[in-house]
BAFIDO-168497 format. One record per atom (N, C-alpha, C): residue in one letter; chain; atom name; x, y, z. Coordinates in pm, whole numbers, always signed. Example, Ala and Ser with C-alpha at 12.3 -4.5 7.8 and 13.67 -1.06 7.14 Angstrom:
BEGIN
- code|unit|site|x|y|z
- A|A|N|+1319|-569|+780
- A|A|CA|+1230|-450|+780
- A|A|C|+1320|-330|+780
- S|A|N|+1285|-225|+708
- S|A|CA|+1367|-106|+714
- S|A|C|+1290|+3|+787
This chain:
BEGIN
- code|unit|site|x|y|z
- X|A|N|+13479|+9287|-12157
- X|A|CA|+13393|+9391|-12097
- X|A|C|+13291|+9325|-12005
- X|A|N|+13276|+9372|-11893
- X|A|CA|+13217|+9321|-11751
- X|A|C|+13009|+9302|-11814
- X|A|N|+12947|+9238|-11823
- X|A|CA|+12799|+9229|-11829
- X|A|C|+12697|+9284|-11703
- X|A|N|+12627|+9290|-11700
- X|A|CA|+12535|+9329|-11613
- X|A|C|+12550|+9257|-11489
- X|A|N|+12516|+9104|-11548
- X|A|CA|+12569|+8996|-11405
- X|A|C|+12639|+9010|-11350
- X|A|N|+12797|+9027|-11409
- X|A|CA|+12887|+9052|-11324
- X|A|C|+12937|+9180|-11249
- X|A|N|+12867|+9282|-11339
- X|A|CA|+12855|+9384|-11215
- X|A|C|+12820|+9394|-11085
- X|A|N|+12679|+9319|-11124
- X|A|CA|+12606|+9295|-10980
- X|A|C|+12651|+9185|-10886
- X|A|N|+12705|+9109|-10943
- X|A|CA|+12803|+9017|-10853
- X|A|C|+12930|+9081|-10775
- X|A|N|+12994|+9160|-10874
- X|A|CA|+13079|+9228|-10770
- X|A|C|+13086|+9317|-10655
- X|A|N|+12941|+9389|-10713
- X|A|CA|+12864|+9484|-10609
- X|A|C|+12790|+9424|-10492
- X|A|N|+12783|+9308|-10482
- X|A|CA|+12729|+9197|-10369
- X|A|C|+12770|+9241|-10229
- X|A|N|+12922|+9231|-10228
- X|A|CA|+13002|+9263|-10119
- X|A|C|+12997|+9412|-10039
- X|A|N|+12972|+9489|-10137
- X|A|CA|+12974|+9652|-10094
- X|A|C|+12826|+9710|-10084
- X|A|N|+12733|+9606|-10095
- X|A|CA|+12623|+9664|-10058
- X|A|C|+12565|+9595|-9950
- X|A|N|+12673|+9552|-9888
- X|A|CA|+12613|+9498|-9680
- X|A|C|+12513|+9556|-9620
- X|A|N|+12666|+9715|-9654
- X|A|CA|+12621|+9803|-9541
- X|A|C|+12517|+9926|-9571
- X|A|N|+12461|+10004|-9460
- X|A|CA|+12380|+10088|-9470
- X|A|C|+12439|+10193|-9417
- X|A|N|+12499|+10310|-9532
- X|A|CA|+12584|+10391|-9402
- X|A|C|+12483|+10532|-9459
- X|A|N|+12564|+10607|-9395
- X|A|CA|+12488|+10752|-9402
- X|A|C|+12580|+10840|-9391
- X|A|N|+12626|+10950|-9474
- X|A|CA|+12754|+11034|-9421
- X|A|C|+12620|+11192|-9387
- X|A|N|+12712|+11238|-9259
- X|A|CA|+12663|+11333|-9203
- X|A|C|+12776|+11438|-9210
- X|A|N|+12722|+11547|-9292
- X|A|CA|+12813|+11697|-9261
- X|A|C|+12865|+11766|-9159
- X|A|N|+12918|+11811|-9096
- X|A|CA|+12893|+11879|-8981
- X|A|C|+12954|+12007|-8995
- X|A|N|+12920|+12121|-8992
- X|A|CA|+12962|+12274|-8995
- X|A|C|+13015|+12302|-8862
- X|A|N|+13131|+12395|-8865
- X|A|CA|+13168|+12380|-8706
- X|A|C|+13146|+12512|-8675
- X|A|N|+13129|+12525|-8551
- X|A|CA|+13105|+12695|-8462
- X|A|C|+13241|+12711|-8459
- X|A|N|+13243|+12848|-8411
- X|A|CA|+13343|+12912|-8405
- X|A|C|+13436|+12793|-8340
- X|A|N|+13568|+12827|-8314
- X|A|CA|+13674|+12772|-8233
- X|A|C|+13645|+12778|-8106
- X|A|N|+13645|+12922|-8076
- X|A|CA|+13628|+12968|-7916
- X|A|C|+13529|+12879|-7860
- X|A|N|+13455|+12856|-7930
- X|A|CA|+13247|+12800|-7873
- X|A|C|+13311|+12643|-7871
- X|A|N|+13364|+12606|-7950
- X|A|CA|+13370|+12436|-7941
- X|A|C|+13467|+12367|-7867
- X|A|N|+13644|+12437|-7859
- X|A|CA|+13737|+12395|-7772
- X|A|C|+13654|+12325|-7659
- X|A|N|+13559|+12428|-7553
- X|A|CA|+13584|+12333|-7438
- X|A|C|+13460|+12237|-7437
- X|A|N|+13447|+12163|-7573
- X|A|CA|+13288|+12088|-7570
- X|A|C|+13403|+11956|-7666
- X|A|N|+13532|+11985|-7706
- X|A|CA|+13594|+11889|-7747
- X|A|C|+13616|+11724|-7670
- X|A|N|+13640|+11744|-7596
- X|A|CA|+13663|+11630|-7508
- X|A|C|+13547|+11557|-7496
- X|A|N|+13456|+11628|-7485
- X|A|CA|+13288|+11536|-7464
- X|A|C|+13276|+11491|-7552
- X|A|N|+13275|+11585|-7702
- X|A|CA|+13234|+11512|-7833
- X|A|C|+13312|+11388|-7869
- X|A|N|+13424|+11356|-7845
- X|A|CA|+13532|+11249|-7862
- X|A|C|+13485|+11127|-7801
- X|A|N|+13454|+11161|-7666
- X|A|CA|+13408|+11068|-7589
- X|A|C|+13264|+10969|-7637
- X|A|N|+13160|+11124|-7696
- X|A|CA|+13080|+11053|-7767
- X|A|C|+13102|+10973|-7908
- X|A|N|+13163|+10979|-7921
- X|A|CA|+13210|+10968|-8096
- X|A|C|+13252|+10806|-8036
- X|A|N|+13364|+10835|-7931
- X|A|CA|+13417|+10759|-7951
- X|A|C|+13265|+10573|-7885
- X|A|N|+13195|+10633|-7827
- X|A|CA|+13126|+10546|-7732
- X|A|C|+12994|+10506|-7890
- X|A|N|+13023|+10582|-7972
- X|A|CA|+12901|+10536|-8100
- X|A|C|+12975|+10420|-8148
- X|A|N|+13154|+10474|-8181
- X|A|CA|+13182|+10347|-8215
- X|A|C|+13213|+10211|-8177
- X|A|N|+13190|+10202|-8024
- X|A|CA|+13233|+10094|-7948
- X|A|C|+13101|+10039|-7978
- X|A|N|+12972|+10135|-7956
- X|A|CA|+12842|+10022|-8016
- X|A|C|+12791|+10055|-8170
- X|A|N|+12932|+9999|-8201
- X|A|CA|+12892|+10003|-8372
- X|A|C|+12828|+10098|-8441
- X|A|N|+12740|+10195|-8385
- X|A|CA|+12674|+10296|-8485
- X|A|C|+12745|+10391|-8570
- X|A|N|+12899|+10425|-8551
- X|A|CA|+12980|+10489|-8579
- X|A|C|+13094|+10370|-8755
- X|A|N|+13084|+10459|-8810
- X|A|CA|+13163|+10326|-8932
- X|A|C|+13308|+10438|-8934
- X|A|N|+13326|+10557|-8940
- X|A|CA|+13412|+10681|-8960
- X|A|C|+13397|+10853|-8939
- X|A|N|+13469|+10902|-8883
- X|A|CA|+13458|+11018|-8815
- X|A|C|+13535|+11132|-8833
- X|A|N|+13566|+11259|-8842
- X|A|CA|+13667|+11309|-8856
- X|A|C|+13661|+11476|-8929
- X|A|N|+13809|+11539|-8886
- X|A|CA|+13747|+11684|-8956
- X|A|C|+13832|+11710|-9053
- X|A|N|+13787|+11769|-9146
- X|A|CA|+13871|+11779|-9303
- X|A|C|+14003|+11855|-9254
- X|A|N|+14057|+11807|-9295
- X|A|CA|+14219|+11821|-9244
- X|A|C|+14213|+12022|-9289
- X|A|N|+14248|+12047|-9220
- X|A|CA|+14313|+12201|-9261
- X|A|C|+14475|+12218|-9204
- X|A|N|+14523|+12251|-9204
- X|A|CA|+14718|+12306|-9181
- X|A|C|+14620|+12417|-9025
- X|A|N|+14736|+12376|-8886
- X|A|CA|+14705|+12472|-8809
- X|A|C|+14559|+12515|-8712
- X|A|N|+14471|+12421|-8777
- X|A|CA|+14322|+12462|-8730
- X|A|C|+14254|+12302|-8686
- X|A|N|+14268|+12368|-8494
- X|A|CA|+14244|+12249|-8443
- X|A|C|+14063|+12197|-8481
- X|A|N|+13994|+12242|-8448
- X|A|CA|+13850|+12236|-8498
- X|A|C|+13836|+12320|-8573
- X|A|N|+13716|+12201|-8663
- X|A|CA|+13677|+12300|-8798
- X|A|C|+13550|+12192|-8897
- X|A|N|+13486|+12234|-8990
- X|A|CA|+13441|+12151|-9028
- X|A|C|+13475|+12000|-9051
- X|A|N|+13345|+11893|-9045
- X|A|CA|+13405|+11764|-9097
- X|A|C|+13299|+11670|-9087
- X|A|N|+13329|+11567|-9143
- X|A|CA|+13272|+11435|-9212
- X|A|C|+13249|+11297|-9098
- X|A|N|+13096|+11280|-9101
- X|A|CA|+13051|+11130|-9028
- X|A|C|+13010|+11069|-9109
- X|A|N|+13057|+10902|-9065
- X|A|CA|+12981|+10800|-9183
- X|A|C|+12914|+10713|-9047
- X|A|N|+12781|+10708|-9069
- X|A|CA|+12717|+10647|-8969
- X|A|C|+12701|+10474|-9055
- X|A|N|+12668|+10387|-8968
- X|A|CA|+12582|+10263|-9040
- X|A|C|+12505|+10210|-8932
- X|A|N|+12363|+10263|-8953
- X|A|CA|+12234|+10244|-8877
- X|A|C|+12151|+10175|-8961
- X|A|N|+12026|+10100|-8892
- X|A|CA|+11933|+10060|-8974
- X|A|C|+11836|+10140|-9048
- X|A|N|+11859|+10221|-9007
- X|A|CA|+11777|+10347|-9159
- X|A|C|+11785|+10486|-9165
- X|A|N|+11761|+10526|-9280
- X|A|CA|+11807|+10686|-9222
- X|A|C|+11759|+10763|-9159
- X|A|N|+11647|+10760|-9123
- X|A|CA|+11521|+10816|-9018
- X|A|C|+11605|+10833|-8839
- X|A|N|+11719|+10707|-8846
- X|A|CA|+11833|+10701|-8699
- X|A|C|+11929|+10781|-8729
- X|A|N|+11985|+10861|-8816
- X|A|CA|+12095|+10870|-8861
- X|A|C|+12121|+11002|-8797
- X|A|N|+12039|+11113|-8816
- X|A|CA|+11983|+11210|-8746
- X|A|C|+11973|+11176|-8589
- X|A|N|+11925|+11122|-8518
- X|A|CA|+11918|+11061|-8385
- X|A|C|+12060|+10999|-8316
- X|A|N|+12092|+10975|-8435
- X|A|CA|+12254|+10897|-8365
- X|A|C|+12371|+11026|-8375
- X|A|N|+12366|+11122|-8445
- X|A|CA|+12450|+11240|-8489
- X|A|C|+12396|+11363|-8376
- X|A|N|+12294|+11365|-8316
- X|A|CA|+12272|+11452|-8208
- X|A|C|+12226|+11404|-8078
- X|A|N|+12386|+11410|-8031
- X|A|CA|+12461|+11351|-7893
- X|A|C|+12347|+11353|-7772
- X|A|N|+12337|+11263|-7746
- X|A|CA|+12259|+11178|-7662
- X|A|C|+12361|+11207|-7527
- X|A|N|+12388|+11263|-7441
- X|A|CA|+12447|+11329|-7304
- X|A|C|+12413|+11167|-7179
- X|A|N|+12527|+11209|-7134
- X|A|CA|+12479|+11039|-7032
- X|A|C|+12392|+11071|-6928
- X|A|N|+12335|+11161|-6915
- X|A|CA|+12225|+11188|-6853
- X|A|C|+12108|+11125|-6930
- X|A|N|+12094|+11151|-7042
- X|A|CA|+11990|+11142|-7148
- X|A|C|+11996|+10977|-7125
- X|A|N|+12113|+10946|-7204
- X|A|CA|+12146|+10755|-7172
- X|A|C|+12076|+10680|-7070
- X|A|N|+12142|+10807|-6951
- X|A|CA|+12082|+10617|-6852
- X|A|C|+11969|+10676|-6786
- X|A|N|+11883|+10812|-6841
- X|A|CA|+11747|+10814|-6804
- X|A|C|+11701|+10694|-6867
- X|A|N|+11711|+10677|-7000
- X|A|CA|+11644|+10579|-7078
- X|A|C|+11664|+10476|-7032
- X|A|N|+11791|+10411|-6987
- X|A|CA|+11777|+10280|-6907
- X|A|C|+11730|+10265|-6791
- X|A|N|+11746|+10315|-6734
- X|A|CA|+11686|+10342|-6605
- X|A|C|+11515|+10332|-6661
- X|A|N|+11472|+10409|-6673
- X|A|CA|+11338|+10365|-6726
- X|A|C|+11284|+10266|-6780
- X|A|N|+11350|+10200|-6836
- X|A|CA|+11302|+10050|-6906
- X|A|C|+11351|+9996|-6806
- X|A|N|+11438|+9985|-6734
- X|A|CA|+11470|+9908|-6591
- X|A|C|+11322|+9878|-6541
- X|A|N|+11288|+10024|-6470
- X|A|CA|+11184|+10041|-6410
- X|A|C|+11043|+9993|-6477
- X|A|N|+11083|+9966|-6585
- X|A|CA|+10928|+9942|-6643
- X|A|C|+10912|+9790|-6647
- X|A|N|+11061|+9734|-6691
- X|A|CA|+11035|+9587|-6698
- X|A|C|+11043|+9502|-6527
- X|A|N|+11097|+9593|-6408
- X|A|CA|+11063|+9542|-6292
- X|A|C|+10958|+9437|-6258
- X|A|N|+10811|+9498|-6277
- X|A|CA|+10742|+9363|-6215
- X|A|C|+10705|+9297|-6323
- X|A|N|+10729|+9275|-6424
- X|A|CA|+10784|+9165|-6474
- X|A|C|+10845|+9063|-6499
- X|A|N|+10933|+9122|-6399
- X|A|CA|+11061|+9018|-6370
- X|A|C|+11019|+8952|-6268
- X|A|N|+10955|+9042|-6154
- X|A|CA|+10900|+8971|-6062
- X|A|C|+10806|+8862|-6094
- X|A|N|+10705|+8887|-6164
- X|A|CA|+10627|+8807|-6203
- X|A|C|+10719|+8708|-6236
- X|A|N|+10802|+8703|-6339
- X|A|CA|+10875|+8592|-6405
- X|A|C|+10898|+8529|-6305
- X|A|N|+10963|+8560|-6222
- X|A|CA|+11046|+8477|-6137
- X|A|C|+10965|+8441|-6028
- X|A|N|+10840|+8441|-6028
- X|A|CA|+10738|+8427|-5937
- X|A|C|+10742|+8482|-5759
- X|A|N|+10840|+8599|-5798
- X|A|CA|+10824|+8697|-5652
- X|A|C|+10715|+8715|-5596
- X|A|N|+10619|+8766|-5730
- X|A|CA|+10502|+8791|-5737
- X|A|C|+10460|+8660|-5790
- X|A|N|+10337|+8672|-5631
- X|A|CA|+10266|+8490|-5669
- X|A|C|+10193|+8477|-5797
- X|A|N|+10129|+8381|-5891
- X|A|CA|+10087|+8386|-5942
- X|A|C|+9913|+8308|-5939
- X|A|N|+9885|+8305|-5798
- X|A|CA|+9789|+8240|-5776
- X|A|C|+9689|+8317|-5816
- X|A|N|+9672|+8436|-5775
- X|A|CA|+9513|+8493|-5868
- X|A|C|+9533|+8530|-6017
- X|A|N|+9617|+8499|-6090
- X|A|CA|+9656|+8476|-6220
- X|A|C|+9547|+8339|-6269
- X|A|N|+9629|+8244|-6173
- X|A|CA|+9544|+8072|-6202
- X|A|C|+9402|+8092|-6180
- X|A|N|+9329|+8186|-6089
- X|A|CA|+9212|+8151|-6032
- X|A|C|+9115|+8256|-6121
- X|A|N|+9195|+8341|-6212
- X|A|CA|+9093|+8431|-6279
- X|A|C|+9084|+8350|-6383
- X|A|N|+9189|+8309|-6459
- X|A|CA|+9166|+8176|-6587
- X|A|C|+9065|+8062|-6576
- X|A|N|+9055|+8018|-6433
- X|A|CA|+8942|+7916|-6428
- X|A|C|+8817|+7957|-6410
- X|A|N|+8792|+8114|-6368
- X|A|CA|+8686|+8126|-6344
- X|A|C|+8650|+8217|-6486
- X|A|N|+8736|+8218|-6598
- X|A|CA|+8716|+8271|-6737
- X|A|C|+8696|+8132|-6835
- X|A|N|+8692|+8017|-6769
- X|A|CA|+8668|+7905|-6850
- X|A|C|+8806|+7824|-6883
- X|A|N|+8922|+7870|-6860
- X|A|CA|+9036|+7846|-6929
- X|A|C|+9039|+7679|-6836
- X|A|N|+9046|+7553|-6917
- X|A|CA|+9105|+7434|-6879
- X|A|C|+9182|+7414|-6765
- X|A|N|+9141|+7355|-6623
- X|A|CA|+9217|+7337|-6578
- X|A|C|+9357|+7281|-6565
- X|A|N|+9374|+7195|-6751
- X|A|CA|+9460|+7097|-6764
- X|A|C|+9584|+7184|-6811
- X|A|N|+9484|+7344|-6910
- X|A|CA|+9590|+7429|-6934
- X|A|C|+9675|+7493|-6846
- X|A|N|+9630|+7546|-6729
- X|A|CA|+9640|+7685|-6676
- X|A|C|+9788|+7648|-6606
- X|A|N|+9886|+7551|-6557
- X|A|CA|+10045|+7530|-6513
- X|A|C|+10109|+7591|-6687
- X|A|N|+10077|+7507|-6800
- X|A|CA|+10118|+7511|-6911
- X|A|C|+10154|+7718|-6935
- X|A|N|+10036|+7795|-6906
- X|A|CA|+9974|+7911|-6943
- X|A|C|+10046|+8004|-6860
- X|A|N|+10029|+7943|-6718
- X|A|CA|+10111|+8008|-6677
- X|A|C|+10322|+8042|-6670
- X|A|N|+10331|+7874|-6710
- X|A|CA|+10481|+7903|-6781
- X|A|C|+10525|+7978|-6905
- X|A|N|+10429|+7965|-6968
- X|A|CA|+10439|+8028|-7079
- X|A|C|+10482|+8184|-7078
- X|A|N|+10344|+8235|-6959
- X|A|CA|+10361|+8329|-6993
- X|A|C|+10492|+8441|-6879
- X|A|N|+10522|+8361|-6809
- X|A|CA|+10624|+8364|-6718
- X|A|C|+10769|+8356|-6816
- X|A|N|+10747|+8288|-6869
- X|A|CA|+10917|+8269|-7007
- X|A|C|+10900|+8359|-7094
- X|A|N|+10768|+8449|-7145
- X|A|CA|+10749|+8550|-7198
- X|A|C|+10798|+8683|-7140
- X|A|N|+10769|+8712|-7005
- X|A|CA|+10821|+8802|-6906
- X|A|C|+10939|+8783|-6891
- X|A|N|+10973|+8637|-6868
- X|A|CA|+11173|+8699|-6820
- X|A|C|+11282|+8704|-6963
- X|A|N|+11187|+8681|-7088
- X|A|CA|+11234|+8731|-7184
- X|A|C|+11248|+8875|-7213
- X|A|N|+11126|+8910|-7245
- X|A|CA|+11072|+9064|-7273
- X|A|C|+11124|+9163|-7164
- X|A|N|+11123|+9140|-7009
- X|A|CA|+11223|+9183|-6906
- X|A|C|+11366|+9231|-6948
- X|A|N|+11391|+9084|-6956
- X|A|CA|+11546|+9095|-6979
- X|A|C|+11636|+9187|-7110
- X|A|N|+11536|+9187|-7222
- X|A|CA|+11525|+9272|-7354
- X|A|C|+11506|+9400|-7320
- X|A|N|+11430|+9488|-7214
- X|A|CA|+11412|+9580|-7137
- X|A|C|+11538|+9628|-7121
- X|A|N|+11585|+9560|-6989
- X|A|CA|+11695|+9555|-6900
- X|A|C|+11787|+9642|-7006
- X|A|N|+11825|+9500|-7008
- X|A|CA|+11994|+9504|-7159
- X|A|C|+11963|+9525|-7239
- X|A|N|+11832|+9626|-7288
- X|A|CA|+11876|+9673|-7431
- X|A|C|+11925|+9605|-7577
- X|A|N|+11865|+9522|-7538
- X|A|CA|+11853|+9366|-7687
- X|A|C|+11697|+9366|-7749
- X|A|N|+11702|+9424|-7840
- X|A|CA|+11587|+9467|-7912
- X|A|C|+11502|+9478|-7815
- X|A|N|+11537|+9605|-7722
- X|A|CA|+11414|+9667|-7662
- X|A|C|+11269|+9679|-7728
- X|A|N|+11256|+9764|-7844
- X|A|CA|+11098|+9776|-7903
- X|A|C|+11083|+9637|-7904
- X|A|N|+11085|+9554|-7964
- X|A|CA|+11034|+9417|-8004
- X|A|C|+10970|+9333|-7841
- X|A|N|+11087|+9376|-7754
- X|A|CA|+11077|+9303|-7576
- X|A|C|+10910|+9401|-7571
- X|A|N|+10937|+9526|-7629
- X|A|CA|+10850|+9591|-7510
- X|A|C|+10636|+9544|-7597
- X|A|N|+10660|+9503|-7749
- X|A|CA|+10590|+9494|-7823
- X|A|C|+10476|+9351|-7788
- X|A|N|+10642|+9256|-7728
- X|A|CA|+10562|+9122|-7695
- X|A|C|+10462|+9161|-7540
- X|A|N|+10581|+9267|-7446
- X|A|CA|+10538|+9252|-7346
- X|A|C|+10379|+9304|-7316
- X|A|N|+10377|+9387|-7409
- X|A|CA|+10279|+9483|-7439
- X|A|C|+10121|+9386|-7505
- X|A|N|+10159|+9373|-7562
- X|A|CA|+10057|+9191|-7620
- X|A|C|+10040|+9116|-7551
- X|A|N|+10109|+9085|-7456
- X|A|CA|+10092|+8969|-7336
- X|A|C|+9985|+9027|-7236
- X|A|N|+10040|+9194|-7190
- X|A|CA|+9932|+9270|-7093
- X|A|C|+9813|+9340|-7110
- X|A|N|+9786|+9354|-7228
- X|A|CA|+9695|+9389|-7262
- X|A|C|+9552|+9272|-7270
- X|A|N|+9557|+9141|-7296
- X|A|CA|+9453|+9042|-7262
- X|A|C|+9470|+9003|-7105
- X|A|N|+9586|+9033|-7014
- X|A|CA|+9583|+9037|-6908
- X|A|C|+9527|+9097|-6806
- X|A|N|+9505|+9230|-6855
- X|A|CA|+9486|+9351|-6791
- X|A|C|+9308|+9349|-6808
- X|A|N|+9232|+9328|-6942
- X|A|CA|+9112|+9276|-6900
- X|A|C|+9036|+9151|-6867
- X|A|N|+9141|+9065|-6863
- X|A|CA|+9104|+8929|-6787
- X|A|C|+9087|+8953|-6630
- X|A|N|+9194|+9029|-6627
- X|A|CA|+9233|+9015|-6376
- X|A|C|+9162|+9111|-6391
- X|A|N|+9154|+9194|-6404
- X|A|CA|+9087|+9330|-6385
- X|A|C|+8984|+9420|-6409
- X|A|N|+8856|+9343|-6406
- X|A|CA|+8741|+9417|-6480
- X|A|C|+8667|+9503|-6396
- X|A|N|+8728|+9611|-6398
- X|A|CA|+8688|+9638|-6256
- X|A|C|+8477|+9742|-6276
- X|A|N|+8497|+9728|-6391
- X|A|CA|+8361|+9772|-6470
- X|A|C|+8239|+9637|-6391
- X|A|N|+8260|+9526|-6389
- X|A|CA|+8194|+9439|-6334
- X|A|C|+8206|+9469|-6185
- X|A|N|+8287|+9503|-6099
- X|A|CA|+8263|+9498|-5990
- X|A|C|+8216|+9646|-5874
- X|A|N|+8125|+9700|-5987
- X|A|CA|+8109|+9831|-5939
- X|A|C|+8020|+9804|-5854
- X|A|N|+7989|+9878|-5731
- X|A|CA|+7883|+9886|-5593
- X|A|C|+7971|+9776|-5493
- X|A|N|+8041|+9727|-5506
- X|A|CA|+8108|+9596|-5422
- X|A|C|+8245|+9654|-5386
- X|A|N|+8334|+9592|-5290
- X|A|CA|+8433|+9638|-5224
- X|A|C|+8558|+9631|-5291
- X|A|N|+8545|+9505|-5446
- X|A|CA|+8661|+9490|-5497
- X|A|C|+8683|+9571|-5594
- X|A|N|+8573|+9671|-5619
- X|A|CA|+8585|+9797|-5688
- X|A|C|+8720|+9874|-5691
- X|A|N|+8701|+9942|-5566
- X|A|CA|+8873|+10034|-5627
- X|A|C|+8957|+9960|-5599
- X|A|N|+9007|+9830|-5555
- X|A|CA|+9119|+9756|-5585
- X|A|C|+9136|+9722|-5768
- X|A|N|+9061|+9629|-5752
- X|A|CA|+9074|+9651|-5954
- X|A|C|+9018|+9775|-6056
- X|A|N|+9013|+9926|-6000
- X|A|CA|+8996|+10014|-6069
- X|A|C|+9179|+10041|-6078
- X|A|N|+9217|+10067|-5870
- X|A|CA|+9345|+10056|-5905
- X|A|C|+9462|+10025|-5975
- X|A|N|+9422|+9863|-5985
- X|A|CA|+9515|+9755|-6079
- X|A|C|+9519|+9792|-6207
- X|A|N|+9381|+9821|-6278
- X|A|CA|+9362|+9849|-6408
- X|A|C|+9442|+9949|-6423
- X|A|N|+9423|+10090|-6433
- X|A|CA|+9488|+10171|-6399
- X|A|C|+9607|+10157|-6400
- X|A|N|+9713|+10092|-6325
- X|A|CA|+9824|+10073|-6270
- X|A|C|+9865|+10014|-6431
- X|A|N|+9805|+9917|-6480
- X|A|CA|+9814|+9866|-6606
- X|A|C|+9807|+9948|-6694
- X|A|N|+9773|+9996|-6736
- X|A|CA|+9726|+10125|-6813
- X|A|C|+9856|+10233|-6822
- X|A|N|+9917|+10244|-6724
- X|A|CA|+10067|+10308|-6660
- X|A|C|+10149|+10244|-6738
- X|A|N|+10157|+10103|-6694
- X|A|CA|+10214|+10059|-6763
- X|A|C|+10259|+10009|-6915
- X|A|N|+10134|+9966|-6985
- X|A|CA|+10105|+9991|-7149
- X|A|C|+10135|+10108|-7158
- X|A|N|+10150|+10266|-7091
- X|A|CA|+10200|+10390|-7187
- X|A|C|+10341|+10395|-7184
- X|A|N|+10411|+10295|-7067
- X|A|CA|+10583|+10298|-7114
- X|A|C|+10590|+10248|-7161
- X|A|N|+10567|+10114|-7247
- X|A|CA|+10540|+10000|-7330
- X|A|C|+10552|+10085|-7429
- X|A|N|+10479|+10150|-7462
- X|A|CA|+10425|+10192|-7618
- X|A|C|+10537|+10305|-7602
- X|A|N|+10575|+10441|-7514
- X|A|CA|+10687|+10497|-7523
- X|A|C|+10836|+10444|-7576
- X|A|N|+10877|+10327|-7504
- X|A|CA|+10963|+10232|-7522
- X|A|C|+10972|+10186|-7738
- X|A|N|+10872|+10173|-7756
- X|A|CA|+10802|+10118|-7913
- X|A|C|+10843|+10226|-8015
- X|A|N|+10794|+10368|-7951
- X|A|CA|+10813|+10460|-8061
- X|A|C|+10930|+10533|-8025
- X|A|N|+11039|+10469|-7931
- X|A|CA|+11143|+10555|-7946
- X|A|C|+11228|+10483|-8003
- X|A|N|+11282|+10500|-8129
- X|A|CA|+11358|+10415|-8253
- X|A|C|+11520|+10379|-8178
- X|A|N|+11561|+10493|-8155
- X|A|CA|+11696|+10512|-8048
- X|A|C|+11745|+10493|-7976
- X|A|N|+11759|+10350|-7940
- X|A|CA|+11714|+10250|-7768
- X|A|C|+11895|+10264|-7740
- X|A|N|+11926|+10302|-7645
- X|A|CA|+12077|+10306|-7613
- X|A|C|+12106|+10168|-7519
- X|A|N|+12204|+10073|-7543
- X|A|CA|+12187|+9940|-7494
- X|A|C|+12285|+9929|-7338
- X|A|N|+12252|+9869|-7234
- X|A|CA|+12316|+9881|-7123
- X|A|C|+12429|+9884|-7087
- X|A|N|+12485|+9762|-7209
- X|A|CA|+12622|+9707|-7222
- X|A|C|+12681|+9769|-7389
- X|A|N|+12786|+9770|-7393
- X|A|CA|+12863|+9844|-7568
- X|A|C|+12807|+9695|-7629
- X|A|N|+12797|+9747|-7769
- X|A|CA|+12746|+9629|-7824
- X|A|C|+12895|+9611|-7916
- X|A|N|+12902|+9478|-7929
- X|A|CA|+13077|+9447|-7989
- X|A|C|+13030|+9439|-8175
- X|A|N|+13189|+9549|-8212
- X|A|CA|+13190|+9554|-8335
- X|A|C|+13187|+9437|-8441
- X|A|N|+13128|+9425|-8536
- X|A|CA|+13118|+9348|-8619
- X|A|C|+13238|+9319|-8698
- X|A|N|+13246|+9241|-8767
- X|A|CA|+13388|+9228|-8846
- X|A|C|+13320|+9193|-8973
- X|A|N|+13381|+9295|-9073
- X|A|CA|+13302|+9308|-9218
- X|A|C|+13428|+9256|-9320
């Protein structure tokens, strides 16, 4: 007779995964026929990026749609719900498209499109070491074409957008105080900038609280 230990030893293997089975009640026939083809398509595009584990409608004799059974395996069940109500490719590549757009001058920055000389010259005149500021500025340049690129392609977007977001935020009141330069001409240029920053930290943080990040490229199935 099997002990406790070895129960739980055998159960090792089958508790990998995190799945979730989802019900689905079906509408009439008439209402769903011509929405069939889309749903397949989606079904089928969950499982090319893995969110999909099994799919399918309880067999009946004669009855093309009808009720049936999803087994999702997401990282929690709070997605499971989110991954089961179809995301339209409109919906999709708004979202990429937007993190595109958000991680843009970032990239620039990274790649030093965008100069980084009044970057160097606000650090020295904030005290920062002249011995640091090449070091500071690579740094934070390999931070950007990371967090960018995590944007982009959809490789732990929240996390890209969390660092990027931490990086701009001591940035944004280092270059930009524009509170100090009130009565003087560099006023609405760095009210602008700030601002502009400010734009930017609210896609940052949008990006953060949307759990549901759809990735640019199919992400390849795992082998369990």
């Amino acid at each position: 007779m099997a002990n406790d230990g070895q129960i739980a030893e055998l159960l090792k293997p089958m508790l990998k995964k995190r799945l979730f089975v989802a019900l689905r009640k079906a509408s009439p026939a008439e209402q769903m026929l011509p929405h069939v083809a889309e749903h397949l398509r989606y079904m089928n595009r969950l499982e090319t990026e893995g969110f999909l584990f099994a799919s399918g409608p309880f067999v009946q004799e004669g009855v093309q749609v009808g009720d049936g059974l999803t087994i999702l395996q997401t990282a929690g069940r709070d997605l499971a719900p989110a991954t089961t109500s179809a995301m339209n490719s409109f919906q999709r590549y708004a979202m990429i498209a937007a993190r595109v757009l958000v991680a843009m001058i970032f990239m620039l920055c990274a790649l030093n499109i965008i100069g980084q000389t009044v970057a160097e010259h606000e650090m020295a005149a904030h005290g920062v070491p002249a011995s640091l500021i090449p070091a500071l500025i690579m740094a934070a340049r390999a931070l950007q074409l990371i967090g960018s690129m995590g944007l982009i392609l959809g490789i732990y977007p929240r996390i890209s957008a969390v660092a990027l977001l931490l990086f701009l935020i001591p940035a944004t009141l280092m270059a930009h105080e524009f509170w100090l330069a009130v009565g003087t001409p560099l006023y609405p240029v760095q009210l602008i900038n700030f601002s502009k920053n400010v734009g930017m930290a609210g896609g940052l943080i949008f990006i953060i609280a949307t759990r549901s990040q759809p990735a640019l490229l199919p992400r390849p199935r795992h082998a369990d």
